[in-house]
C-alpha positions as a Markdown table, in Angstrom:
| # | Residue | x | y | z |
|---|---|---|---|---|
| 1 | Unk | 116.9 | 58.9 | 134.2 |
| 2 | Unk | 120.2 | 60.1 | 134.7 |
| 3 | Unk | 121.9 | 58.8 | 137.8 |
| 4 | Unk | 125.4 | 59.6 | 138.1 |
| 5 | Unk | 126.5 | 57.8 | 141.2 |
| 6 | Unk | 123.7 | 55.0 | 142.9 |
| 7 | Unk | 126.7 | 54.3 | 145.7 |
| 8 | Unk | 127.2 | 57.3 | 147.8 |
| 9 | Unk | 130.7 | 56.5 | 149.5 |
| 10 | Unk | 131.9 | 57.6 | 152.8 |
| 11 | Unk | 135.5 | 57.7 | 152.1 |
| 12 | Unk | 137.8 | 55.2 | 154.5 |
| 13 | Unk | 138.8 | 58.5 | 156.3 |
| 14 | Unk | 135.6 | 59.6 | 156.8 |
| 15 | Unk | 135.1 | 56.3 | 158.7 |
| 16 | Unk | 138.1 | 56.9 | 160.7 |
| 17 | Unk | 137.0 | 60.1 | 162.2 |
| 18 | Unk | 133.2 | 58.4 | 162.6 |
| 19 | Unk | 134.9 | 55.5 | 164.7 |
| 20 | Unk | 137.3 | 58.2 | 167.0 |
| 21 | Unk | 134.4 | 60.4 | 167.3 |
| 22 | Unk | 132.1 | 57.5 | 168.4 |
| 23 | Unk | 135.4 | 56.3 | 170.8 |
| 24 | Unk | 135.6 | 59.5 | 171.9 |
| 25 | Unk | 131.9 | 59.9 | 173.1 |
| 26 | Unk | 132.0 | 56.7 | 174.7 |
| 27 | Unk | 134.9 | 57.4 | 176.3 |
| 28 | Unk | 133.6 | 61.0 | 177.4 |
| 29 | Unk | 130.7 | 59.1 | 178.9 |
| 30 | Unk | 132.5 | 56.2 | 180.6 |
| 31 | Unk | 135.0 | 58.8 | 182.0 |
| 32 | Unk | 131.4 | 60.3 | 183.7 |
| 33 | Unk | 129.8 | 57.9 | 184.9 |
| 34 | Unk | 132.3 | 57.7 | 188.1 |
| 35 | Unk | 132.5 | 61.5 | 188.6 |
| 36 | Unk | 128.9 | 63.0 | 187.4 |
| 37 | Unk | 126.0 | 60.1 | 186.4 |
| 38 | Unk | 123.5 | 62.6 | 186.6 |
| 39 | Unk | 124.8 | 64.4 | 184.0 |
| 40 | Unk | 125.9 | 61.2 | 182.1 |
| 41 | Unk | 122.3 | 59.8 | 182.0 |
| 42 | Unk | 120.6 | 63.2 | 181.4 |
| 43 | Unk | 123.4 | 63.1 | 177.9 |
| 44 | Unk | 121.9 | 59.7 | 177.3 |
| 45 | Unk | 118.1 | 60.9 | 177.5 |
| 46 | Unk | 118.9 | 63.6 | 175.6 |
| 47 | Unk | 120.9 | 62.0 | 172.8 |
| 48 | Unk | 118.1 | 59.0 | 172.7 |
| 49 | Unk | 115.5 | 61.0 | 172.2 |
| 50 | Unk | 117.3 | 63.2 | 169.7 |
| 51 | Unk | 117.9 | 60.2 | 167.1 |
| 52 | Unk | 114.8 | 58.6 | 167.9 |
| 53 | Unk | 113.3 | 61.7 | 166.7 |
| 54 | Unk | 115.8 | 61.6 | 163.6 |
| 55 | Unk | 113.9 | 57.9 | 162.9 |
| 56 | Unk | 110.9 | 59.1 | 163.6 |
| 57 | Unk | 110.6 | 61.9 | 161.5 |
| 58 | Unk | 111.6 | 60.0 | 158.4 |
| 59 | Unk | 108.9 | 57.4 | 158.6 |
| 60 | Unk | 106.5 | 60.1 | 159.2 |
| 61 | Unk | 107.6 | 62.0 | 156.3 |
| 62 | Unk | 107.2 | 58.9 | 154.2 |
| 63 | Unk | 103.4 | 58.0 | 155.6 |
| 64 | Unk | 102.3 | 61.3 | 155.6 |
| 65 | Unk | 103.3 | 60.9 | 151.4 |
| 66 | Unk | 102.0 | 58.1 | 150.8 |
| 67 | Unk | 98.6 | 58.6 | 152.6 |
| 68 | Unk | 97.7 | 62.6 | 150.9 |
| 69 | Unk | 99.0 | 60.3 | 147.3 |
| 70 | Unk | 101.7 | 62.9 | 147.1 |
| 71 | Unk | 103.7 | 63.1 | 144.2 |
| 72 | Unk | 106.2 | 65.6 | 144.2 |
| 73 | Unk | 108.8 | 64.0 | 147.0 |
| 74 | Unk | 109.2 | 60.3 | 145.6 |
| 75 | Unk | 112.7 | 61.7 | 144.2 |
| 76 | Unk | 113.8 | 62.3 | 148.0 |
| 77 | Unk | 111.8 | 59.6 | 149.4 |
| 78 | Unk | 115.0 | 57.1 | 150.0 |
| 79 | Unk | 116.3 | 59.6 | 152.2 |
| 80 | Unk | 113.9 | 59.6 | 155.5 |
| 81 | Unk | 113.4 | 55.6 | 154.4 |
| 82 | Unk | 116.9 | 55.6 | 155.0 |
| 83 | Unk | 117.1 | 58.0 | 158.3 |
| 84 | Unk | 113.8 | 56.0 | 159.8 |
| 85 | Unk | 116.7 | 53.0 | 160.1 |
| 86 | Unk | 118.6 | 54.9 | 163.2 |
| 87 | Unk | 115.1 | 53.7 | 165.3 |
| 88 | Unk | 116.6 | 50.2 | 166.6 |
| 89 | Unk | 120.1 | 52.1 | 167.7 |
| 90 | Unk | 117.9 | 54.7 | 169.2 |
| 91 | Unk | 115.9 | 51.9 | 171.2 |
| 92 | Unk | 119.8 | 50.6 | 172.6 |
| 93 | Unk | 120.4 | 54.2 | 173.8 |
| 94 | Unk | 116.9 | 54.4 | 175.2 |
| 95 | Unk | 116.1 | 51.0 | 176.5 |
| 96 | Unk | 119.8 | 51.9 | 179.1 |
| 97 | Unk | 118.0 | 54.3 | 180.9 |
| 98 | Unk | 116.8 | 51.2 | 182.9 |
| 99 | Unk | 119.8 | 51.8 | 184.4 |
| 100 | Unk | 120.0 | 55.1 | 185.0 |
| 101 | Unk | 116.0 | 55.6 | 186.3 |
| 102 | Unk | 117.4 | 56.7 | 189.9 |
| 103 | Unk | 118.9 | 59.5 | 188.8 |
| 104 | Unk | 116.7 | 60.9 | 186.1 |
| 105 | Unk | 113.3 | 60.5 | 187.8 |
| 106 | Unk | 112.3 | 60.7 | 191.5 |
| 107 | Unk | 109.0 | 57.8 | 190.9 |
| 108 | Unk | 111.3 | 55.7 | 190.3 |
| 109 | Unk | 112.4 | 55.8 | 194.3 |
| 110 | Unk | 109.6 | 53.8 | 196.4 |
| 111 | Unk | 110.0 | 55.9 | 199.4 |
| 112 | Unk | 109.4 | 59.2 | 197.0 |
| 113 | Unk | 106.1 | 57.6 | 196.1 |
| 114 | Unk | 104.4 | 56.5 | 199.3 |
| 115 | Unk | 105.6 | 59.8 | 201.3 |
| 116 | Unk | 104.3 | 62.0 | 198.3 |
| 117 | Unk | 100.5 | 61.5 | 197.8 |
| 118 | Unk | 100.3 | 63.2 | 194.8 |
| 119 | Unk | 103.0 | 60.9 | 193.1 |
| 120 | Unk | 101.6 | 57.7 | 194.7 |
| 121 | Unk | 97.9 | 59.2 | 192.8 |
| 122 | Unk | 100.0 | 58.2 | 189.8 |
| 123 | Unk | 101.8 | 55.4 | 190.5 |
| 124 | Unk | 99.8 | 53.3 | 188.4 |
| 125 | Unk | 101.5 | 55.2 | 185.2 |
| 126 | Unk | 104.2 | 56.1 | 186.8 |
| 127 | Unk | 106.0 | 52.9 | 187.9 |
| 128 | Unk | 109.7 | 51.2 | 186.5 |
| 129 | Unk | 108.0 | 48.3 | 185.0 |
| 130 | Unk | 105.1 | 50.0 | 183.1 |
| 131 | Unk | 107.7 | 53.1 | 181.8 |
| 132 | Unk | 109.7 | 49.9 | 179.8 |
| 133 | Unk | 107.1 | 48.1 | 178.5 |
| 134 | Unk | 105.6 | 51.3 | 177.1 |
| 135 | Unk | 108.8 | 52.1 | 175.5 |
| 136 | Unk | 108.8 | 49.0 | 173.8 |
| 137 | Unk | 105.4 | 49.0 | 172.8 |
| 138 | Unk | 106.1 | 52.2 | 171.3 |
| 139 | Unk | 109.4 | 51.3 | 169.4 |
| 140 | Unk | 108.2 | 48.0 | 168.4 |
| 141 | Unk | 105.0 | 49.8 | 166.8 |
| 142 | Unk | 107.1 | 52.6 | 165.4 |
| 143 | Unk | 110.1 | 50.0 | 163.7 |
| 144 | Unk | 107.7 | 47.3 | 162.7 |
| 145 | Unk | 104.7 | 48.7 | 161.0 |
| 146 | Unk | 107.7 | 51.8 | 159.3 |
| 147 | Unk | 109.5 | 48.9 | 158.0 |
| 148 | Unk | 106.3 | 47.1 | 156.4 |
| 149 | Unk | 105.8 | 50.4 | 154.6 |
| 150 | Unk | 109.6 | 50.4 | 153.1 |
| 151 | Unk | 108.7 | 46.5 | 152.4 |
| 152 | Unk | 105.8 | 47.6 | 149.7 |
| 153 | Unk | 108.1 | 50.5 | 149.0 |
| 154 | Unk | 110.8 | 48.2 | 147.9 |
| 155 | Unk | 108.9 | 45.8 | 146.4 |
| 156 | Unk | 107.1 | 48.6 | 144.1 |
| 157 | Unk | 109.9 | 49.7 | 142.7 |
| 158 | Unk | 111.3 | 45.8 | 142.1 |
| 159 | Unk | 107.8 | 44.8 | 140.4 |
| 160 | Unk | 106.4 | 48.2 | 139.5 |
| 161 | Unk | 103.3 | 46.7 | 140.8 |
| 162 | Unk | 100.5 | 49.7 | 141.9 |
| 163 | Unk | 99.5 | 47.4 | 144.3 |
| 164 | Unk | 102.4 | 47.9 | 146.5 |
| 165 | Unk | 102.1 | 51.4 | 146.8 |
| 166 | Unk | 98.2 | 51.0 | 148.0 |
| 167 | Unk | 99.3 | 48.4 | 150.6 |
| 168 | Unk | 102.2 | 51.0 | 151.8 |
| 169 | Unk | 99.1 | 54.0 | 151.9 |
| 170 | Unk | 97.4 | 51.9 | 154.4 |
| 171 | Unk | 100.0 | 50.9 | 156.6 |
| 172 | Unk | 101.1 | 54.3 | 156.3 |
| 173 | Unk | 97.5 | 55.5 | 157.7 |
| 174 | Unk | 98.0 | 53.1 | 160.4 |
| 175 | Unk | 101.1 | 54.2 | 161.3 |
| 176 | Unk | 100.1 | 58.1 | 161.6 |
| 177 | Unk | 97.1 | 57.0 | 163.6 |
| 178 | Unk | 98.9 | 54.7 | 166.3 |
| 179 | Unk | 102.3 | 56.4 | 165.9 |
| 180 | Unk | 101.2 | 59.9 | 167.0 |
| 181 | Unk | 99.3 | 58.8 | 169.8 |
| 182 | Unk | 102.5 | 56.6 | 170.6 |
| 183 | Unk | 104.6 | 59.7 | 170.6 |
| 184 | Unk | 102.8 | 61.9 | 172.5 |
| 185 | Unk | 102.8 | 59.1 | 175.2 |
| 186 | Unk | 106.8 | 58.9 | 175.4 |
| 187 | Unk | 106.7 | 62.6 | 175.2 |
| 188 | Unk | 104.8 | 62.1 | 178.6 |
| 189 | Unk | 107.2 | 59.2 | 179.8 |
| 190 | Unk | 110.5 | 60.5 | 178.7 |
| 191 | Unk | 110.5 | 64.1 | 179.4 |
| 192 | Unk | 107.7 | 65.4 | 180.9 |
| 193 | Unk | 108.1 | 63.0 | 184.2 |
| 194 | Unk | 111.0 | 64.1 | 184.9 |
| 195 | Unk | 109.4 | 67.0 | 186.7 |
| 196 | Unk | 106.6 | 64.6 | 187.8 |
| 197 | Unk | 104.3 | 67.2 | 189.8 |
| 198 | Unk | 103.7 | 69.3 | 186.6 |
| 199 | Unk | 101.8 | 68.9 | 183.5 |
| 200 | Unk | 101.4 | 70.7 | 180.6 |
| 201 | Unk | 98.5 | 69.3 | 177.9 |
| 202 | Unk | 100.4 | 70.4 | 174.9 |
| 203 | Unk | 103.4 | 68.7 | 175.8 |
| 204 | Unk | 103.5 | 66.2 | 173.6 |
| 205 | Unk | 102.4 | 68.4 | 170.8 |
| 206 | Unk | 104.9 | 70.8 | 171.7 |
| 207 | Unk | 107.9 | 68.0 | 171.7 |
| 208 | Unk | 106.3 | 66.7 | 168.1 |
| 209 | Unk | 106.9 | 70.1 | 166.4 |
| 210 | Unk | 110.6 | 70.5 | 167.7 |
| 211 | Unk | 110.9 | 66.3 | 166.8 |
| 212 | Unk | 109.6 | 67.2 | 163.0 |
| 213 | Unk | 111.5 | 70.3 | 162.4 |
| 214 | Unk | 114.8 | 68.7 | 163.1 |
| 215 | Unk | 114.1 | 65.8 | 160.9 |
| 216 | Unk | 113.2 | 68.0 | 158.2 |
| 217 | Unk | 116.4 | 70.0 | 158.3 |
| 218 | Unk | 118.7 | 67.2 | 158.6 |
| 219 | Unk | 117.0 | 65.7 | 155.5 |
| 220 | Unk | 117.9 | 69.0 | 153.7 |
| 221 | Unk | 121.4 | 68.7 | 154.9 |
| 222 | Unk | 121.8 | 65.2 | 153.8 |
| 223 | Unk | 119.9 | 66.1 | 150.4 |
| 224 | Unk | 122.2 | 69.3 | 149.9 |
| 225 | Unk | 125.3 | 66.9 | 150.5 |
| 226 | Unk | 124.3 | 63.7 | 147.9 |
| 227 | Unk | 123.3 | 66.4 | 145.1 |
| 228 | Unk | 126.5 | 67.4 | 145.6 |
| 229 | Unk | 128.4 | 64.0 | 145.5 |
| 230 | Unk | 126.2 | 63.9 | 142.6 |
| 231 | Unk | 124.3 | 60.8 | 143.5 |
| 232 | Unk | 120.9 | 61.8 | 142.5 |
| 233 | Unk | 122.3 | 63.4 | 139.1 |
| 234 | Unk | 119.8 | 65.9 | 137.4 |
| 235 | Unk | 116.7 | 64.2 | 139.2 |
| 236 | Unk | 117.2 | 66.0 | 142.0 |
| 237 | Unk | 116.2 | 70.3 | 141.4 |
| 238 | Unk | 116.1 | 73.2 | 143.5 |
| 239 | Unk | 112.4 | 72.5 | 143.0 |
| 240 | Unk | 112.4 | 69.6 | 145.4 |
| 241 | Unk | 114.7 | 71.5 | 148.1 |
| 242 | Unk | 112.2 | 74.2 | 147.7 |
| 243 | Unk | 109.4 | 72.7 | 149.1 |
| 244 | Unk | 111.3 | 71.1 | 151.9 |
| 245 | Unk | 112.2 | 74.7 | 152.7 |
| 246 | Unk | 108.8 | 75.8 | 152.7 |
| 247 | Unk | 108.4 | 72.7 | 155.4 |
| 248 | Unk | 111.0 | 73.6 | 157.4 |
| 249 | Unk | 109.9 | 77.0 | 157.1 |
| 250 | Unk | 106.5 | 76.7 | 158.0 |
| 251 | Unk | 107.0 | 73.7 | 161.1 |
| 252 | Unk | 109.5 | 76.6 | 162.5 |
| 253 | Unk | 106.9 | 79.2 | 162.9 |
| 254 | Unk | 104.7 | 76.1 | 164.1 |
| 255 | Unk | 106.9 | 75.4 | 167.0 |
| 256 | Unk | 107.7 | 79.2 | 168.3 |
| 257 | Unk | 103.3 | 79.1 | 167.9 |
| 258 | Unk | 103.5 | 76.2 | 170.3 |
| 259 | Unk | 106.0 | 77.5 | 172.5 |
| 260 | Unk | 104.3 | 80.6 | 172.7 |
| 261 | Unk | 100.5 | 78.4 | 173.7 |
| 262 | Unk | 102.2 | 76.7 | 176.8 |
| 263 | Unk | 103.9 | 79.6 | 178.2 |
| 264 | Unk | 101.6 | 82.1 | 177.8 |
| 265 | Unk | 98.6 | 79.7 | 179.4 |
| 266 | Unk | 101.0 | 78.2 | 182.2 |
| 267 | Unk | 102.0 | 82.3 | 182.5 |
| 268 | Unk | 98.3 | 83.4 | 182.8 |
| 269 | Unk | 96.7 | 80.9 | 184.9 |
| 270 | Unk | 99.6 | 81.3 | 187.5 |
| 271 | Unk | 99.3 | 77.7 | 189.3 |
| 272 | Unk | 102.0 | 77.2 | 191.5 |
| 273 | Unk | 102.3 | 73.8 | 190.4 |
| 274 | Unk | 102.8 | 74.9 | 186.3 |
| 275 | Unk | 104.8 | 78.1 | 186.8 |
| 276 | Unk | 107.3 | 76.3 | 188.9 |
| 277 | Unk | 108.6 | 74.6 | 185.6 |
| 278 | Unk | 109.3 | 78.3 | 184.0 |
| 279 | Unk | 110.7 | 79.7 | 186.8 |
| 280 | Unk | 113.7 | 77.3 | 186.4 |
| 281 | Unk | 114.2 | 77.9 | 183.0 |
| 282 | Unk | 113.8 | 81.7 | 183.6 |
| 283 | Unk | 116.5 | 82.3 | 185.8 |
| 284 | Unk | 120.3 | 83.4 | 185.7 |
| 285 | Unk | 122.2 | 80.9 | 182.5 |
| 286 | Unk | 119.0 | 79.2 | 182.0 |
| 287 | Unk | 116.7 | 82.2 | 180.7 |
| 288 | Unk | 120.0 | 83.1 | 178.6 |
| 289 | Unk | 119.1 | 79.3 | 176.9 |
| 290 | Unk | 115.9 | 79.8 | 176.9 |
| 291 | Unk | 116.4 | 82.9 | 174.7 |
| 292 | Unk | 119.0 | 81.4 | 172.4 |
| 293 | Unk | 116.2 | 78.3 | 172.0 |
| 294 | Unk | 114.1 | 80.5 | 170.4 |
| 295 | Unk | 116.2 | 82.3 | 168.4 |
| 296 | Unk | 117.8 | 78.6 | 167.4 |
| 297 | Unk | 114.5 | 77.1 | 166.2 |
| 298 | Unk | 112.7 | 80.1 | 165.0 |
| 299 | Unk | 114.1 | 83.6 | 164.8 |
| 300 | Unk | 116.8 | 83.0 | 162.5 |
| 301 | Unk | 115.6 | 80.3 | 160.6 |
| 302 | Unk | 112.5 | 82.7 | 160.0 |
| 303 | Unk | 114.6 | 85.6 | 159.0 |
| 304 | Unk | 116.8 | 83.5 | 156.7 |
| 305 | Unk | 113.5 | 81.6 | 155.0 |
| 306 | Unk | 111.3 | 84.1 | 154.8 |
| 307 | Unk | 112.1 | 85.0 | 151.4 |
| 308 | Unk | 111.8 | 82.7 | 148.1 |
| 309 | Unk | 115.2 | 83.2 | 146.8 |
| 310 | Unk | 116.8 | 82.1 | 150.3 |
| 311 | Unk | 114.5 | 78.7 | 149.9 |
| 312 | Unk | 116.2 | 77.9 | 146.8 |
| 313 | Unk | 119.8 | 78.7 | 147.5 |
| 314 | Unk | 121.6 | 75.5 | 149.3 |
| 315 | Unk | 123.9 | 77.3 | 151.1 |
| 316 | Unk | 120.9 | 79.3 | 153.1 |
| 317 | Unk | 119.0 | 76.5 | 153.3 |
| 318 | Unk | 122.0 | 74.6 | 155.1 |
| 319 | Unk | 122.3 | 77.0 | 157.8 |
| 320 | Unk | 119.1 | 77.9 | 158.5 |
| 321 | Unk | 118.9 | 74.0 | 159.0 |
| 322 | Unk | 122.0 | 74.0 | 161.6 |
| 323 | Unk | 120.5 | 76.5 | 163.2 |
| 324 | Unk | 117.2 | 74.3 | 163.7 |
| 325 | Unk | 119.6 | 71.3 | 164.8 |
| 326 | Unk | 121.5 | 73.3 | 167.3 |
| 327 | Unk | 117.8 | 74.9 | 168.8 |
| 328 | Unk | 116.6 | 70.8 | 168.7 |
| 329 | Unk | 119.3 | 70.0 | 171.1 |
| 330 | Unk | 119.1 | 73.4 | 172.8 |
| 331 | Unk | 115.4 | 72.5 | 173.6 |
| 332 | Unk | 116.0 | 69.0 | 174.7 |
| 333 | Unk | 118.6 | 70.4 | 177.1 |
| 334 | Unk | 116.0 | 72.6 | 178.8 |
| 335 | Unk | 113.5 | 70.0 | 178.9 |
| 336 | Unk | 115.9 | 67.6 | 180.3 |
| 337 | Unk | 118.8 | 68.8 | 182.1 |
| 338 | Unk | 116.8 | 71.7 | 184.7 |
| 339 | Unk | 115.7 | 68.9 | 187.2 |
| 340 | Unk | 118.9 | 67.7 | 187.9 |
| 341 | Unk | 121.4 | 70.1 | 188.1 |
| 342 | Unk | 121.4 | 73.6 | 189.5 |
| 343 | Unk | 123.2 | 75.2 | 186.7 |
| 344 | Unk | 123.5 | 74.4 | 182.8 |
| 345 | Unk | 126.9 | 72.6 | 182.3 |
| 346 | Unk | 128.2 | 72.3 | 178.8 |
| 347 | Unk | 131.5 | 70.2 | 178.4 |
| 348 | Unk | 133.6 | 67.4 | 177.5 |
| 349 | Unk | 130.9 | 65.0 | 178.1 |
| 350 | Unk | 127.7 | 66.9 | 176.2 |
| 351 | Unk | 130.1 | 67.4 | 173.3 |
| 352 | Unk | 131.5 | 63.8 | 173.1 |
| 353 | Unk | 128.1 | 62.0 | 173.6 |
| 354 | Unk | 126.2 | 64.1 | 170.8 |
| 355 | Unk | 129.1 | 63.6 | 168.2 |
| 356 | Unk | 129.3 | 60.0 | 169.3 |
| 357 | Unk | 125.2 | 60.3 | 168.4 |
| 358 | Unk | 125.3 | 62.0 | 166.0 |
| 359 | Unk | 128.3 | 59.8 | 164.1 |
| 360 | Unk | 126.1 | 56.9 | 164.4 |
| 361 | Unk | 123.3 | 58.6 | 162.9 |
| 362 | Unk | 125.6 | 59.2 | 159.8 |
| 363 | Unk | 127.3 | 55.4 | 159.8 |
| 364 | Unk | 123.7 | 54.3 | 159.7 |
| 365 | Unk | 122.1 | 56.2 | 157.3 |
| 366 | Unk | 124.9 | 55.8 | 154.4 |
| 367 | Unk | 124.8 | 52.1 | 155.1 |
| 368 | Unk | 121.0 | 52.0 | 154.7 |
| 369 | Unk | 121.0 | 54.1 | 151.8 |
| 370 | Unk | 123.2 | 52.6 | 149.4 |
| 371 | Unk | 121.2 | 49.3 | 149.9 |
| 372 | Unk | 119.3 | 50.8 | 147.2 |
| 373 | Unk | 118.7 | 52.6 | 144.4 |
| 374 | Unk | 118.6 | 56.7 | 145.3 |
| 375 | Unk | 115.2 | 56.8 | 143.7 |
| 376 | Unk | 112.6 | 54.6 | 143.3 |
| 377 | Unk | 112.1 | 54.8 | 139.5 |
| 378 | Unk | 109.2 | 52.6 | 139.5 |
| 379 | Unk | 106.8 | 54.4 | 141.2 |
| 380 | Unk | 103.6 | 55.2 | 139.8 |
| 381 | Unk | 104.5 | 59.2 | 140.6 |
| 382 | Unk | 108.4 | 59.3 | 139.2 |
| 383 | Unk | 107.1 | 61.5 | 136.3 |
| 384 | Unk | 105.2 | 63.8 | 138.7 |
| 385 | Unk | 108.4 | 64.6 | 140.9 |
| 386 | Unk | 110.9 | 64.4 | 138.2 |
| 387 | Unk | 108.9 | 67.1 | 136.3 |
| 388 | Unk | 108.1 | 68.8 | 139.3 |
| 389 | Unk | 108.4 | 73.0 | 139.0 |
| 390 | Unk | 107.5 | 75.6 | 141.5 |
């Protein structure tokens, strides 16, 4: 197997700008919190959830894998292993929001509850003390049982034991099982209680297709950039980029298909109490986001993956997978930001706390992946992916 490079570097200026940019979003947000908290928190939600996604994504990639008996992506596998180990810095950024409940969600105000009867119908979900334990039931799940499957994943490819990889299938199936519900469940917590009065039933689904289509484009990105450090040498082929575009291609169209369910049912029924969320996102700058949000995570990506050549060119599959970022946080924005503010606002602060986020992401993941090897060459399917052709 012809490794060039099992240490992929992040040069000492690369670090420098990571720790400024990270200063700099801190600064950004500290600088907020005496002039806008609303706005600061709403940033924090929104950058939480976006890297928790990031974490999320890559475990799921991995269990998904291991439980079909997948062959064809052990080559890539080290990356989402390696993204999946943002989770516990996602948890810090989460877990703050204890903090900041006043001004994100109107439950969390006593009086609100006992003069709104509808609100004190849910109190029993919809309480301070229940929304945190939940939250660390669900990352304590999602970091624990992900991190026994990269323990058999490890160990595999120290021993070369089979056994290791039929341990990691089932903890993998466990982890879909619980996980998903687990997700769907913050969806409910995190985002969708911020407008407590409405509902949606696909909410949660909805939330899961943005969450999966952004991991799978910033794996691509990070793939695209260590092929061309050369890390993975030869191993790594168009092949294998391929059928990650066909993902991203396919979860895309997946999303818009979602997008399209909720707002066309909320927009037939025509219940005062559903509508009300689309009528905010409708109007004046907010419908101009809510066209760019589907042009973000569909549209383009759609018109630049549609055809086969485009899914095997790096440079198309790049920016199709910038767009789907850019439409992730787009999305999360709408979801997030409409309750609290009149009018979208996009300045010092959201720029400084998403490149603080997202320079943590990239601190993390480099650190995490150069604790080992780039590909797990003992796997009982290295042949099948090495040799893969499509």
């Amino acid at each position: 197997m012809d490794l060039l490079n099992t240490t992929p570097v992040i040069s000492k200026n690369t670090k420098k700008w990571l720790i400024a940019l990270i200063g700099f979003g801190f600064i950004a947000i500290a600088s907020g919190m005496l002039v806008t908290p609303e706005r600061v928190w709403s940033n924090i939600l929104l950058n939480g959830i976006f890297l928790t996604g990031l974490g999320i994504c890559g475990i799921m990639f991995v269990a998904i894998h291991y439980v079909s008996s997948s062959g064809w992506d052990v080559v890539i596998r080290r990356v989402p292993e390696a993204m999946f180990k943002i989770l516990p810095f996602a948890f810090i950024a989460m877990i703050s929001i204890i903090f900041g409940m006043g001004y994100l969600y109107e439950w969390s105000h006593p009086e609100v509850m006992q003069s709104d009867m509808l609100l004190k119908g849910k109190e029993i979900w919809l309480n301070p003390t229940g929304f945190m334990v939940r939250m660390m039931i669900y990352f304590l799940f999602w970091y624990l049982v992900g991190k026994r499957i990269l323990h058999h994943s490890g160990k595999q490819d120290k021993t070369g034991n089979i056994r290791h990889s039929d341990i990691a299938r089932r903890w993998s199936a466990f982890w879909l099982y619980i996980g998903g519900i687990f997700f769907i469940g913050s969806s409910f917590d995190w985002i969708m209680s911020l407008e407590p009065h409405w509902y949606s039933t696909i909410f949660g689904l909805y939330n899961f297709s943005g969450m999966f289509t952004s991991g799978i484009a910033m794996m691509i990105i990070l793939l695209v950039f260590l092929k061309k450090k050369g890390i993975f040498g030869n191993v790594l082929k168009k092949d294998h980029l391929y059928e990650l575009g066909r993902y991203l291609f396919s979860f895309t169209t997946f999303w818009v298909y979602i997008w399209f369910c909720q707002h066309m049912l909320i927009w037939y029924a025509n219940i005062p109490e559903e509508t009300v969320y689309y009528l905010k996102r409708h109007i004046g700058v907010f419908g101009s986001l809510t066209i760019l949000n589907v042009c973000l995570n569909w549209l383009f990506p759609f018109a630049i993956l549609l055809f086969r050549k485009t899914k095997r060119e790096n440079k198309y599959l790049v920016i199709a997978s910038l767009s789907v970022l850019a439409g992730r946080w787009t999305d999360l924005y709408l979801m997030i930001f409409p309750p609290n503010i009149e009018s979208p606002v996009f300045g010092i602060l959201e720029i400084g706390s998403f490149l603080a986020a997202i320079s943590i992401f990239i601190w993390i993941f480099f650190t995490a992946f150069r604790k080992s090897a780039p590909v797990p060459e003992r796997d009982p399917h290295i042949k099948e992916s090495i040799s893969l052709h499509t």
